[in-house]
N, C-alpha and C positions, 0 to 999 in steps of 0.2 A: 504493500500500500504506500509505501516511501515513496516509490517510482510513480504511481497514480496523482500523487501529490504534487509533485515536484513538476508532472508532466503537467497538472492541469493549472499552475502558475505559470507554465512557463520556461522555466529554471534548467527543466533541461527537451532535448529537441523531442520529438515522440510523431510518426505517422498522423496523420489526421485522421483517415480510416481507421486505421487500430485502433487509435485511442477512443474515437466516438463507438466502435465495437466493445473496447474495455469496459468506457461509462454507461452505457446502455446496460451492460449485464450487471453491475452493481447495483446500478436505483430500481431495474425491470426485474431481475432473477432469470433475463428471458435472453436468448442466441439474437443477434439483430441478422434480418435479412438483407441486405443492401442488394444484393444481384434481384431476386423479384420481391421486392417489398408491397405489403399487404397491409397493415396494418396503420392508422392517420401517425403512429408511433416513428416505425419503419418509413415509411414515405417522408415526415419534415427530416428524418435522418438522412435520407438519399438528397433531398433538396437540399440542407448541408453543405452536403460533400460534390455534388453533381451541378447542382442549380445557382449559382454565381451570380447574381445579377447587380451590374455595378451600383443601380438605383438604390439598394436596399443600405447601403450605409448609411446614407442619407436618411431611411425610413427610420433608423435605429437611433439614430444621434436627439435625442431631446430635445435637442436647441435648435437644429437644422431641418426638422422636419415639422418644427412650425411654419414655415416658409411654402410648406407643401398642402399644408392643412388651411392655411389663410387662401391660397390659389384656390383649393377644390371646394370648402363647404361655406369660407367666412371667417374672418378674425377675430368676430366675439362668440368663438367659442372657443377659442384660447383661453387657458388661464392667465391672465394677468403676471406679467414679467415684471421682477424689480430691476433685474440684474443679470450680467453673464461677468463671468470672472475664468480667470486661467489659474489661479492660485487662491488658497482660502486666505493668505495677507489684502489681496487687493480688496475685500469685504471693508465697505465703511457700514458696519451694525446701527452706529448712529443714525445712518440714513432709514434705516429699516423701520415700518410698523412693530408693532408688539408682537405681533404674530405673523409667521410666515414658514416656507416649508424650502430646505437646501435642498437639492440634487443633485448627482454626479452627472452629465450628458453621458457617457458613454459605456453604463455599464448598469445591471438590473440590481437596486437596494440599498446602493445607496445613498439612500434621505435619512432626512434630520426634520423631524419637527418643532418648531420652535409655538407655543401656545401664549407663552408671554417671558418676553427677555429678559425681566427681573430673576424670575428662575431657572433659564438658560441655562445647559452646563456647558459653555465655550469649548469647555477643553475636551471634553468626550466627542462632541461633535466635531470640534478640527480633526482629531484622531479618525475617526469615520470617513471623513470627507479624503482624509488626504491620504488612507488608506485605498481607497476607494479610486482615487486621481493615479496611484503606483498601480494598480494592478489592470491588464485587459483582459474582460470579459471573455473575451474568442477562446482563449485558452481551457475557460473552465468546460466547459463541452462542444466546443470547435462550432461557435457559431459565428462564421467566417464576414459574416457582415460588421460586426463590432470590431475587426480587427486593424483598421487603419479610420478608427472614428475620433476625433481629436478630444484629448478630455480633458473638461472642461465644468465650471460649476455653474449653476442656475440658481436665481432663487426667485418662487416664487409665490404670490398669495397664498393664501390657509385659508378652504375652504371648508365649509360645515354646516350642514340642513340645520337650520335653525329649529324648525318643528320636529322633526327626530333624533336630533343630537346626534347625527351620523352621517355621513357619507358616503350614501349605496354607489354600488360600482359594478357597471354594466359592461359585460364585454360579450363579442356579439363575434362569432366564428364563419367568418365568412371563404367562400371558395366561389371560384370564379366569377369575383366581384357579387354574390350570392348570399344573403345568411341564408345559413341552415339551423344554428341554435343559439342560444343564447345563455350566458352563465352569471347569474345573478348573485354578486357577496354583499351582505348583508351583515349585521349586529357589527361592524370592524373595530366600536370605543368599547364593545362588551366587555365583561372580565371573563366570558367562556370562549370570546374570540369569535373569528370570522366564522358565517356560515355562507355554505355556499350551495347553490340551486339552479337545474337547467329547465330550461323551456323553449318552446318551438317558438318558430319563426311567429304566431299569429299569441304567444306567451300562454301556452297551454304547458304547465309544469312534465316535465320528465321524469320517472323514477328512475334514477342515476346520481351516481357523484362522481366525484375523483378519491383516488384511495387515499384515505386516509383525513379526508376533511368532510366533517360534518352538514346534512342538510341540516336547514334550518325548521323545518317539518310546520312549516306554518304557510296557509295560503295568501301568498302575497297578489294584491292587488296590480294590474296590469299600470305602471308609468304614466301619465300623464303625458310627457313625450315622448312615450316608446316608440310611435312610428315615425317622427323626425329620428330618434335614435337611430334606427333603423338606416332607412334612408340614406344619412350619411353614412353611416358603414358601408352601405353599396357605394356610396360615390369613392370614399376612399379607400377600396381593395377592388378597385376595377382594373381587370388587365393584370391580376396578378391569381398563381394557382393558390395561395392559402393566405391569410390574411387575421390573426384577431386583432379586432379594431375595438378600443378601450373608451368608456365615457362613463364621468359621474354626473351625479343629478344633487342640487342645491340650491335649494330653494326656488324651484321648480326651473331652473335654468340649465342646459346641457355644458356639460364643460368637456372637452375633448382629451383622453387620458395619453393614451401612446398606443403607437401599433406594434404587435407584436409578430415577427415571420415565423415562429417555431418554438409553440405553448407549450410552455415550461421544458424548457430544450428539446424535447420530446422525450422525455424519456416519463411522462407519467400517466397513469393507467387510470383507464375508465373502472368501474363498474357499475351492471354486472360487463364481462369480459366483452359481449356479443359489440358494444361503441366502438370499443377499437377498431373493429372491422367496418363497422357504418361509416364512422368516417373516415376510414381509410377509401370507402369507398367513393367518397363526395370530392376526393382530392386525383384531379388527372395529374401524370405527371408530364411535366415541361420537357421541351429540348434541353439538353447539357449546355448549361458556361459553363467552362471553367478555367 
């Protein structure tokens, strides 16, 4: 496992294939196919390694792909930017609201929530951020669009449903520029933690989850703009074979999250088992870049 570590920093050189064959079989238990892959699993693996497309750094980068976002649905559904920064020194905090929320652009986790700056811990959160600014992403399960994405920090507004003391987070699984389902998290300020829920395309619930995270086993009401949500998820994953396209809702306003090419690197499982194969089946796969 030293080698597994070392490889997925970085640290030392390791195949791409192998290694995303390695990590696959540690988070799945499961052999990955890359010659005929079957599985929505198997296929973003083969997209990986096969499917190249220069556009997608762009898609990945946080900061850069607001630029893509304002082109296709509109710019007020951006969250509100305070700041971009190359280092956590050039942060002038005094300029800052009370509250607000850091990012890394070019890697998935790491944020800082800041809820009010009097109790701030500066120093935890430099440590996060600039942990975060050392390490590329690509490495951890060779998700080869992160890998020349410049990094960089963000900060920006903190949002939060006023009426629910929460903010629900809608991501919407689209293929060929298509949704097919929808994954609805829910409770995320809880102290039992996110739940999370799928529903079709017209928000008829699903019995399914992903392993190891809890539904939330309550009938949630259909969004208020769930079919603008909608909508633009089709506009922005048109023209591409997989796409989840991320949006929160606050105070009844759409706010645009990130798009993601390859849900939760793909290495994580439906159940019951029979999804993996559904949507492996909803995804064609592309010609080779590479």
């Amino acid at each position: 496992m030293k080698i597994y570590k070392a490889a997925s920093l970085g640290k030392i050189p390791f195949p791409d294939k192998a290694f995303q064959k390695w990590d696959y079989k540690i988070h799945t238990g499961r052999k990955l196919n890359l010659r005929h892959p079957v599985t929505f699993q198997e296929k973003l693996q083969w997209m990986k390694y096969y499917y190249r497309n220069p556009e997608f750094t762009k898609l990945v980068d946080k900061y850069e792909v607001r630029d893509y976002v304002k082109e296709k649905i509109g710019e007020e559904y951006l969250v509100p930017l305070y700041g971009v920064y190359n280092s956590w020194n050039e942060i002038d905090f005094s300029a800052l609201p009370d509250a607000f929320v850091i990012k890394c652009t070019h890697d998935s986790g790491s944020v800082v929530i800041c809820k009010n700056k009097s109790a701030f811990d500066y120093d935890a959160a430099k440590k996060k951020i600039e942990e975060g600014l050392a390490r590329n992403q690509f490495y951890l399960s060779r998700e080869w669009p992160y890998k020349n994405v410049k990094p960089r920090i963000i900060i920006e507004k903190y949002l939060i449903d006023e009426k629910s003391g929460d903010l629900p987070d809608y991501k919407f699984f689209c293929f060929d520029g298509k949704v097919k389902i929808l994954e609805s998290n829910t409770e995320r300020q809880s102290k039992t933690g996110t739940k999370t829920d799928f529903y079709t395309p017209e928000f008829e619930l699903i019995k399914m989850k992903e392993k190891g995270y809890p539904n939330s086993n309550k009938n949630h009401s259909k969004p208020e703009n769930f079919d603008a949500m909608k909508q633009f998820a089709e506009t922005l994953s048109a023209n591409y074979p997989f796409i989840r396209v991320d949006f929160n809702l606050a105070n009844n306003h759409i706010w645009f999250g990130e798009l993601t090419l390859y849900h939760c690197g793909g290495r994580m499982l439906f159940e019951p088992d029979e999804y993996n194969k559904i949507f492996g089946d909803w995804i064609t796969l592309p010609p080779k870049i590479r």
